[in-house]
N, CA, C and O atoms as a GROMACS GRO file, in nm:
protein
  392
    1UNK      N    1 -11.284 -11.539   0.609
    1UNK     CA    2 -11.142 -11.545   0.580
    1UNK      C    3 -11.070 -11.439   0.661
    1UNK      O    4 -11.119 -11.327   0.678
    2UNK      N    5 -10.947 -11.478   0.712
    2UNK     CA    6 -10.843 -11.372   0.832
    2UNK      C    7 -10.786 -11.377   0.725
    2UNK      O    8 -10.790 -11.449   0.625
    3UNK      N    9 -10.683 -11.208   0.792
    3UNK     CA   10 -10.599 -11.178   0.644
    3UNK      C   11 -10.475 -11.268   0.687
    3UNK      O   12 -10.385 -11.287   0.605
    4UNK      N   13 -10.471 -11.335   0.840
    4UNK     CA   14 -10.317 -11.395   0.808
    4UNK      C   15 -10.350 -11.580   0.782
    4UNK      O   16 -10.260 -11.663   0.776
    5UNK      N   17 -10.482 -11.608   0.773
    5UNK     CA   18 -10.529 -11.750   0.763
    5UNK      C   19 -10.605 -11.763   0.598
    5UNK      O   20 -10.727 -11.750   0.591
    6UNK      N   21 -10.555 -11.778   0.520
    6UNK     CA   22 -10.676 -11.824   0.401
    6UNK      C   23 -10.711 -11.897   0.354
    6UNK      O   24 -10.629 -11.954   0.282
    7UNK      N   25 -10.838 -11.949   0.353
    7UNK     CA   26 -10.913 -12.070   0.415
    7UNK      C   27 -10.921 -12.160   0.274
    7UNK      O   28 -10.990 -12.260   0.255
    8UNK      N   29 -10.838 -12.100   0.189
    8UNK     CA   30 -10.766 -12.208   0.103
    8UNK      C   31 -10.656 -12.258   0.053
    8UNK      O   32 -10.640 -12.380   0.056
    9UNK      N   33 -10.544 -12.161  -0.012
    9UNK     CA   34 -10.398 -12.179  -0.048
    9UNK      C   35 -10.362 -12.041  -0.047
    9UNK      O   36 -10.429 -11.938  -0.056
   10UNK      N   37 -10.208 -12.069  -0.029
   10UNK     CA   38 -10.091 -11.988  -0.033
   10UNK      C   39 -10.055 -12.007  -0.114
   10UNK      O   40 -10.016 -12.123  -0.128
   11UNK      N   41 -10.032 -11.883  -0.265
   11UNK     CA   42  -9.945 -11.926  -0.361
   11UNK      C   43  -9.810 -11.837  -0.343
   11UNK      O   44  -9.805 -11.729  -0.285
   12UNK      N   45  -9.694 -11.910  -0.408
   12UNK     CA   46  -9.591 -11.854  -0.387
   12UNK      C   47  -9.538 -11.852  -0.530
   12UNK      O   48  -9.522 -11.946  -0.608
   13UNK      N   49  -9.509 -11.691  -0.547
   13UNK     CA   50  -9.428 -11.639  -0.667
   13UNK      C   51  -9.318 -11.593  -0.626
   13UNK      O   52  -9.300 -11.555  -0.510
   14UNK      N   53  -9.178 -11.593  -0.773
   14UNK     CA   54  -9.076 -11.528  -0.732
   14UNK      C   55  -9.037 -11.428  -0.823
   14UNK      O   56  -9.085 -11.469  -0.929
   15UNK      N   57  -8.973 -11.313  -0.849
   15UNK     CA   58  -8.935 -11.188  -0.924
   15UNK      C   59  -8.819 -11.132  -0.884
   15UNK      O   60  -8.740 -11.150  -0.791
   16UNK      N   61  -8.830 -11.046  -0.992
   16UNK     CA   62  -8.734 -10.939  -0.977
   16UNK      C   63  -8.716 -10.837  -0.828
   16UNK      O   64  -8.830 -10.808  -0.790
   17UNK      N   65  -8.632 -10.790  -0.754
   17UNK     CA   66  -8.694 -10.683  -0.628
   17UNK      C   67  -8.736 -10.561  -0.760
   17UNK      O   68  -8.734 -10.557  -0.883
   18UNK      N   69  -8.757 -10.510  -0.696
   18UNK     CA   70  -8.834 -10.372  -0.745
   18UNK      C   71  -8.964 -10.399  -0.852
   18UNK      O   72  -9.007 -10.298  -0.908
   19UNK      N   73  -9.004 -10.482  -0.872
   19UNK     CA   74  -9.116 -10.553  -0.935
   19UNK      C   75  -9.282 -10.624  -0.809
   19UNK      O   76  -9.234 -10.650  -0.698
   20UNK      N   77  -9.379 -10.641  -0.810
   20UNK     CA   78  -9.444 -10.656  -0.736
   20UNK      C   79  -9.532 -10.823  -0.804
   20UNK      O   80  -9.498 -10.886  -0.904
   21UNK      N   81  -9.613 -10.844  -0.736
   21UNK     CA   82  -9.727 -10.884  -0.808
   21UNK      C   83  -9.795 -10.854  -0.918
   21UNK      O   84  -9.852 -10.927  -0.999
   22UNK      N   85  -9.780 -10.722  -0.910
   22UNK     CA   86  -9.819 -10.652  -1.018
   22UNK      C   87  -9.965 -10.613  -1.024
   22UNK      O   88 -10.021 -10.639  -0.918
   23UNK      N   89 -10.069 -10.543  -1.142
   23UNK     CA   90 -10.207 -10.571  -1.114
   23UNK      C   91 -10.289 -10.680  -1.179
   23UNK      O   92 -10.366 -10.677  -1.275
   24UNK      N   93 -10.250 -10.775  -1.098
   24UNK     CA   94 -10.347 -10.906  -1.136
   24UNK      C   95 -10.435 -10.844  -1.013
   24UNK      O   96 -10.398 -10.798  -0.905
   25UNK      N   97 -10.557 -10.858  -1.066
   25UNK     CA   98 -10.638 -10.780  -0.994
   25UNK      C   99 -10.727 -10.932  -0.920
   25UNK      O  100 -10.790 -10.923  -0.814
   26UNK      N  101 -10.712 -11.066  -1.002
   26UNK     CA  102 -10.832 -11.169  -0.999
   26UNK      C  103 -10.697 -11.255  -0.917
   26UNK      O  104 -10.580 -11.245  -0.952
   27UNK      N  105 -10.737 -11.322  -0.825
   27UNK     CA  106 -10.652 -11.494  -0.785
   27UNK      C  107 -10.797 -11.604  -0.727
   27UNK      O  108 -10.920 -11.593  -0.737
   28UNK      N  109 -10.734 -11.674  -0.686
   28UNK     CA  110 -10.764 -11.814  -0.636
   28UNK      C  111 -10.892 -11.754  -0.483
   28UNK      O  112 -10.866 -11.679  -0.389
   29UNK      N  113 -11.016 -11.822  -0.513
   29UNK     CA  114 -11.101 -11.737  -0.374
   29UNK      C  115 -11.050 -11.766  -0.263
   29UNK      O  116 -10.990 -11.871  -0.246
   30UNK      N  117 -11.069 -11.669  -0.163
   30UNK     CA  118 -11.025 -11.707  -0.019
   30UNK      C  119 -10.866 -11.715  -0.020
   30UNK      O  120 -10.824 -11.810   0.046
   31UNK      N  121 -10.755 -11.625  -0.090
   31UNK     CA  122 -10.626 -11.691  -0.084
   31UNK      C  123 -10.522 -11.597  -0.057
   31UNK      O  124 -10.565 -11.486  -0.026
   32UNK      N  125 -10.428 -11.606  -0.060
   32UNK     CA  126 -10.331 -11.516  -0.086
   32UNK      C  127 -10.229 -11.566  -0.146
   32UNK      O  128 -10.208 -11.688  -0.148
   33UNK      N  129 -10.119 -11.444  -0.226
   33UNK     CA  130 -10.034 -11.489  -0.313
   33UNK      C  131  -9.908 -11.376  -0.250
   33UNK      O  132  -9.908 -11.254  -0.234
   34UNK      N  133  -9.813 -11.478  -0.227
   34UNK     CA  134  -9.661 -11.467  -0.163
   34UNK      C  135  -9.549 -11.407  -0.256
   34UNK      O  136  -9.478 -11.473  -0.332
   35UNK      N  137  -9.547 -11.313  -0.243
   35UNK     CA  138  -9.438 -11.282  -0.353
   35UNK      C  139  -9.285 -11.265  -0.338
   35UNK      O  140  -9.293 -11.148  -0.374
   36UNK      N  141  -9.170 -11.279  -0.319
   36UNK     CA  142  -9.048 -11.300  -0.291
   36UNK      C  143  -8.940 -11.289  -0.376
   36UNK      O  144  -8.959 -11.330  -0.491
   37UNK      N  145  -8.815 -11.238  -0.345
   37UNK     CA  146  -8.771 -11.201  -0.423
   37UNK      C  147  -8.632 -11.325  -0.468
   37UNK      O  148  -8.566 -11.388  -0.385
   38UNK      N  149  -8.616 -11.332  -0.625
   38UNK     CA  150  -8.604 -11.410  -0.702
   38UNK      C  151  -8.472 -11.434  -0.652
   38UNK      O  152  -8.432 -11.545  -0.686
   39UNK      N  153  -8.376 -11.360  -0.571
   39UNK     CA  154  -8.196 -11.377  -0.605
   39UNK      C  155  -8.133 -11.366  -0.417
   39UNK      O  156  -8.017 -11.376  -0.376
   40UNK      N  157  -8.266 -11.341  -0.334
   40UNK     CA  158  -8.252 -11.371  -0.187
   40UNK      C  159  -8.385 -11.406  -0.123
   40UNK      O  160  -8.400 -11.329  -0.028
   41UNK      N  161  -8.466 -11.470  -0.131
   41UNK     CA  162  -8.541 -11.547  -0.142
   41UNK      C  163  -8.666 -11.433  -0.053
   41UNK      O  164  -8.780 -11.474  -0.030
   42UNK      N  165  -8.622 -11.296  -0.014
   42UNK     CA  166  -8.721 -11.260   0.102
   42UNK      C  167  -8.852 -11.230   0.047
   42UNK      O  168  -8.876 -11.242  -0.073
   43UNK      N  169  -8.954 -11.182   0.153
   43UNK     CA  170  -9.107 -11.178   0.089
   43UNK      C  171  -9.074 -11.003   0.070
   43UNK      O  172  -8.998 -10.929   0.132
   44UNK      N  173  -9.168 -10.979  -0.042
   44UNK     CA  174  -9.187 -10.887  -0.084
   44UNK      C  175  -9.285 -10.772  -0.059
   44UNK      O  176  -9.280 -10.653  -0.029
   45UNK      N  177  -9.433 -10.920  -0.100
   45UNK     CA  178  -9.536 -10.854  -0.113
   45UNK      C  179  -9.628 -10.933  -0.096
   45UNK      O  180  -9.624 -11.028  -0.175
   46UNK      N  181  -9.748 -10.935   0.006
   46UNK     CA  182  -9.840 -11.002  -0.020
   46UNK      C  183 -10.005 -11.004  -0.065
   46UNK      O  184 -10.064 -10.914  -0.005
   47UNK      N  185 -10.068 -11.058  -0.128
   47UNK     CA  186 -10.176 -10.982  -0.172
   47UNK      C  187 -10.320 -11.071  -0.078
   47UNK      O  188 -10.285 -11.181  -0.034
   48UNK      N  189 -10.442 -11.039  -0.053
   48UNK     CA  190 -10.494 -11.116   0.006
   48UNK      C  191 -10.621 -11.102  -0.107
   48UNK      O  192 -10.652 -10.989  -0.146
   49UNK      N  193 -10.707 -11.241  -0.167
   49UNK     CA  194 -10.819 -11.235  -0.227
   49UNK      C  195 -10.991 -11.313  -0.168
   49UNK      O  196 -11.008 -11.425  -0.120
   50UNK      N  197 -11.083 -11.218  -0.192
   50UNK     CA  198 -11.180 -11.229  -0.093
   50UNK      C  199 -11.284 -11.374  -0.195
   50UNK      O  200 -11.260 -11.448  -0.290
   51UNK      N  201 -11.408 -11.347  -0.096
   51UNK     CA  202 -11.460 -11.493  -0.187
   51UNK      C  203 -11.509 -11.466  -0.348
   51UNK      O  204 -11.565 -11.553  -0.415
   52UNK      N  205 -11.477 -11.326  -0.400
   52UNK     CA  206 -11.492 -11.350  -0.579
   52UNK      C  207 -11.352 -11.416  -0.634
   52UNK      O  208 -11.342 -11.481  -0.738
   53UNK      N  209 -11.259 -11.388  -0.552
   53UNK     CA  210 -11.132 -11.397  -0.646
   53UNK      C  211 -11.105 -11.251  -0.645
   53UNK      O  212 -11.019 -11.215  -0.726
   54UNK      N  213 -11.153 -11.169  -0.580
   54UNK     CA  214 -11.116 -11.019  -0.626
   54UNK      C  215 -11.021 -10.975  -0.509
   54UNK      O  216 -11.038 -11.021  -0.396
   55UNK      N  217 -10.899 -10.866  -0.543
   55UNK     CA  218 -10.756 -10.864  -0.458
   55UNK      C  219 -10.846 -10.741  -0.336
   55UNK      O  220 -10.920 -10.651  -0.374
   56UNK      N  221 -10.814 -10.770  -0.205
   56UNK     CA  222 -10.909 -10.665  -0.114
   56UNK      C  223 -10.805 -10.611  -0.026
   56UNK      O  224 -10.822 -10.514   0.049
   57UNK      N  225 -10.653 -10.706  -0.046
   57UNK     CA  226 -10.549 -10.636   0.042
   57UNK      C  227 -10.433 -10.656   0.006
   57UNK      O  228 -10.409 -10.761  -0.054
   58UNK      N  229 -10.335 -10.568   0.030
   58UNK     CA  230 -10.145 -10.597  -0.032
   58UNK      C  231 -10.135 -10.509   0.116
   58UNK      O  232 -10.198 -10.424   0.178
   59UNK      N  233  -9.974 -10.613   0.129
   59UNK     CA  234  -9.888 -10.608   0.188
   59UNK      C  235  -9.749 -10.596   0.167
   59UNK      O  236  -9.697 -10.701   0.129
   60UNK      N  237  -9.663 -10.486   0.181
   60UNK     CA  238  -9.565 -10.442   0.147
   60UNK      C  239  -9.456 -10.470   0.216
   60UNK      O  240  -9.444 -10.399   0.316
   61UNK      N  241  -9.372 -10.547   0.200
   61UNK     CA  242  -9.272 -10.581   0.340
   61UNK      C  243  -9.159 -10.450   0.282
   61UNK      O  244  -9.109 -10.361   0.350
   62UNK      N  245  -9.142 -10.477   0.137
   62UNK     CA  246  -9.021 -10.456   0.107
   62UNK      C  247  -9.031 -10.362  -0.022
   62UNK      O  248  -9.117 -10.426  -0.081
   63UNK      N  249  -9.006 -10.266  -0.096
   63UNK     CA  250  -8.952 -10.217  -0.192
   63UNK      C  251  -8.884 -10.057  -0.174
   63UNK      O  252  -8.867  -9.999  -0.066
   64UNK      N  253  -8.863 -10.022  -0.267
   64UNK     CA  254  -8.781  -9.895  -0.326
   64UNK      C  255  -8.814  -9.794  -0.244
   64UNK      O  256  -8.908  -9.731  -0.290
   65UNK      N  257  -8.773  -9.749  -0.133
   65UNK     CA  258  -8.812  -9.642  -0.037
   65UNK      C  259  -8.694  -9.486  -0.059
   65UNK      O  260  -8.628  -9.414   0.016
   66UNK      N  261  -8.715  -9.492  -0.170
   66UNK     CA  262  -8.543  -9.366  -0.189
   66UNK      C  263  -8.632  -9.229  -0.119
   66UNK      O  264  -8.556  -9.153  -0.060
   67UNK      N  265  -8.737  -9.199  -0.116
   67UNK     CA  266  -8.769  -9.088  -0.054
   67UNK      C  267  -8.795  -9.072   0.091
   67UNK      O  268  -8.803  -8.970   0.158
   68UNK      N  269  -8.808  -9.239   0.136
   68UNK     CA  270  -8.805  -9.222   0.314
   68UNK      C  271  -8.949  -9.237   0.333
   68UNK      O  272  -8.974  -9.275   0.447
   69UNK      N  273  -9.050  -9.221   0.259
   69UNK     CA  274  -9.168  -9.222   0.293
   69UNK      C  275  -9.274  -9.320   0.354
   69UNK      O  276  -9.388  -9.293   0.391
   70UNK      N  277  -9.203  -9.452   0.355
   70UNK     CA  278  -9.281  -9.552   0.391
   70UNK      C  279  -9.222  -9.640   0.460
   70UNK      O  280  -9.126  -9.709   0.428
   71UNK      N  281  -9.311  -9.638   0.604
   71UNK     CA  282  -9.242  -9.746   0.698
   71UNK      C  283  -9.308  -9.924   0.626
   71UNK      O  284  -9.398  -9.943   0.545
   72UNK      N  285  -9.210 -10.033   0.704
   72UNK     CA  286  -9.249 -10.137   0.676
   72UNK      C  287  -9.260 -10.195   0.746
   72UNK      O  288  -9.186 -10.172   0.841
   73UNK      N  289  -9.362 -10.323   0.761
   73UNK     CA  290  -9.459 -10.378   0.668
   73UNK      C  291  -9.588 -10.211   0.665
   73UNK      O  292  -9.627 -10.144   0.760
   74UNK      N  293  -9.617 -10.198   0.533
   74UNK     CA  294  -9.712 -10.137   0.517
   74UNK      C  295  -9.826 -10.159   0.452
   74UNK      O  296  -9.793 -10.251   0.378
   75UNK      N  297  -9.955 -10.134   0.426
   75UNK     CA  298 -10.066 -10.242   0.351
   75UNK      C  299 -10.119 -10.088   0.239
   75UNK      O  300 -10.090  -9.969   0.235
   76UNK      N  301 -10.192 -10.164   0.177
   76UNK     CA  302 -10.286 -10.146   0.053
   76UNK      C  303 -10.426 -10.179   0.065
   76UNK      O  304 -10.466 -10.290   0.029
   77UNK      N  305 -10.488 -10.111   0.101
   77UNK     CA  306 -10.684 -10.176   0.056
   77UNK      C  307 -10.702 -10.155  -0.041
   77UNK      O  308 -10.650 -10.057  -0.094
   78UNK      N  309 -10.815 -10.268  -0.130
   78UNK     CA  310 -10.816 -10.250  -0.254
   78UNK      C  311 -11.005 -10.160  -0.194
   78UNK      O  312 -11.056 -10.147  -0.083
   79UNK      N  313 -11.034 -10.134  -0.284
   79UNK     CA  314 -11.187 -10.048  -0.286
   79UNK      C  315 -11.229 -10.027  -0.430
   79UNK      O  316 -11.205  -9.920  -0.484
   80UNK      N  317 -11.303 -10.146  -0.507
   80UNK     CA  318 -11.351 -10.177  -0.598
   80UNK      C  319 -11.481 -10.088  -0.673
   80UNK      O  320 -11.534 -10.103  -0.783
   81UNK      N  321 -11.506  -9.983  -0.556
   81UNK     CA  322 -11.617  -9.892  -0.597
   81UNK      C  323 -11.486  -9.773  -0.692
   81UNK      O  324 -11.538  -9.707  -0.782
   82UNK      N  325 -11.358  -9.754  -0.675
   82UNK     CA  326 -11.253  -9.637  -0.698
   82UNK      C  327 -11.231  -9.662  -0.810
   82UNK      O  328 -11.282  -9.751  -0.879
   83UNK      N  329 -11.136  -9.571  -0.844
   83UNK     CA  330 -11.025  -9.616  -0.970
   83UNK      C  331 -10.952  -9.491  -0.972
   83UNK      O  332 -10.974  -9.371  -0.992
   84UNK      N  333 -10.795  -9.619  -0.923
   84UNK     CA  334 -10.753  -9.721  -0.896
   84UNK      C  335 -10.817  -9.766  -0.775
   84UNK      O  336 -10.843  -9.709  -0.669
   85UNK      N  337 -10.840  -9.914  -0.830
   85UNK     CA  338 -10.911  -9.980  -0.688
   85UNK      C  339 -10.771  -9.974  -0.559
   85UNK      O  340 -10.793  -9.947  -0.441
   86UNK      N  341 -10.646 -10.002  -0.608
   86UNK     CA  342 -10.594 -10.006  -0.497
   86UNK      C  343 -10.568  -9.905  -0.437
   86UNK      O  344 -10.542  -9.803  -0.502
   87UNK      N  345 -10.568  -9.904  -0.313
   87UNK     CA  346 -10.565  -9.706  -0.262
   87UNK      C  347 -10.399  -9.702  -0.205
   87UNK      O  348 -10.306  -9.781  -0.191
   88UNK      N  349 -10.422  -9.580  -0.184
   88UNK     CA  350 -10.297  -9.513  -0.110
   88UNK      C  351 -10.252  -9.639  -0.016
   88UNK      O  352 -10.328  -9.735  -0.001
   89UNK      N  353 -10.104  -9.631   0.056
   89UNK     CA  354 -10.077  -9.696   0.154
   89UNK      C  355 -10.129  -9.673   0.329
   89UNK      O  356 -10.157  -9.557   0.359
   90UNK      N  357 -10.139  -9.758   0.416
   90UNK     CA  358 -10.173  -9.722   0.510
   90UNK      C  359 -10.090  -9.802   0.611
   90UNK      O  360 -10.058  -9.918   0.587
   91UNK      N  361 -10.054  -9.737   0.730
   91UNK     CA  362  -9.992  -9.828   0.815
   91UNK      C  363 -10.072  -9.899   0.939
   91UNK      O  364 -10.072  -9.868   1.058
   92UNK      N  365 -10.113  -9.964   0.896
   92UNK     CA  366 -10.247 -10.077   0.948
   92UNK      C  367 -10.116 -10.166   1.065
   92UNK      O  368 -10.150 -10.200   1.178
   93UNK      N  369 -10.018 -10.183   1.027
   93UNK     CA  370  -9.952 -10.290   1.078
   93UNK      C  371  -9.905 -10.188   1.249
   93UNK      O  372  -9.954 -10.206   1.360
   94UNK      N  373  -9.805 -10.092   1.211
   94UNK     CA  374  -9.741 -10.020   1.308
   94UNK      C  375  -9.840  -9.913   1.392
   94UNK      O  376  -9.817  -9.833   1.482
   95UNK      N  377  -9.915  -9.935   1.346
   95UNK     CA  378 -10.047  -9.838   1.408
   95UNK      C  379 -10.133  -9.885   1.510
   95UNK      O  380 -10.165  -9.817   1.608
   96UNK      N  381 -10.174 -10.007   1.487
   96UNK     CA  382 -10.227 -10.074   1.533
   96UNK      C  383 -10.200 -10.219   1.624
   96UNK      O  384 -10.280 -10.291   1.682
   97UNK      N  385 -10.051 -10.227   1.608
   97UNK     CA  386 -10.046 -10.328   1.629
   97UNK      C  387  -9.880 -10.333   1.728
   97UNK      O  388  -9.813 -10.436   1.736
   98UNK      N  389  -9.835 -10.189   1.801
   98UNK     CA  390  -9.742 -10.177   1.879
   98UNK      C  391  -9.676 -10.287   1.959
   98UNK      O  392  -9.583 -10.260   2.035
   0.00000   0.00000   0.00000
């Protein structure tokens, strides 16, 4: 599974902005889930799930930046050995990908 191909479905949710996916930690194997916001339709957040159903990546297009600290798109690895499995942010996107 590629994190931008998942070799089964795209689900698409809609919310509040300042709200996420949340920690549903379990989805659909092989998938990702689209999150967008409820009152201008943009993406939010995306999560990517590996072949248990277990969440291994988020993607941050968009939320609450009042301290300046986070460029966007920024990601999330999840690391299921931790707790919290999801870790710190990392900029996987702008780092790597100039």
């Amino acid at each position: 599974m590629g994190l931008d191909k998942p070799s089964i479905i795209v689900t698409k949710i809609y919310g509040k902005y300042g709200r996420s996916i949340g920690l549903a930690k379990g989805g659909v194997k092989n998938s990702r889930t689209d999150f967008y916001d409820e009152k201008t339709g943009d993406l939010l957040q995306q999560r990517w799930y590996d072949e248990n159903g277990q969440a291994i990546w988020d993607r941050d297009w968009s939320h609450n930046n009042s301290l300046g600290s986070h460029k966007f798109p920024h990601d999330h690895p999840w690391d299921w050995s931790k707790d919290p499995a999801r870790q710190d942010s990392v900029d996987y996107i702008n780092k790597h990908f100039k």
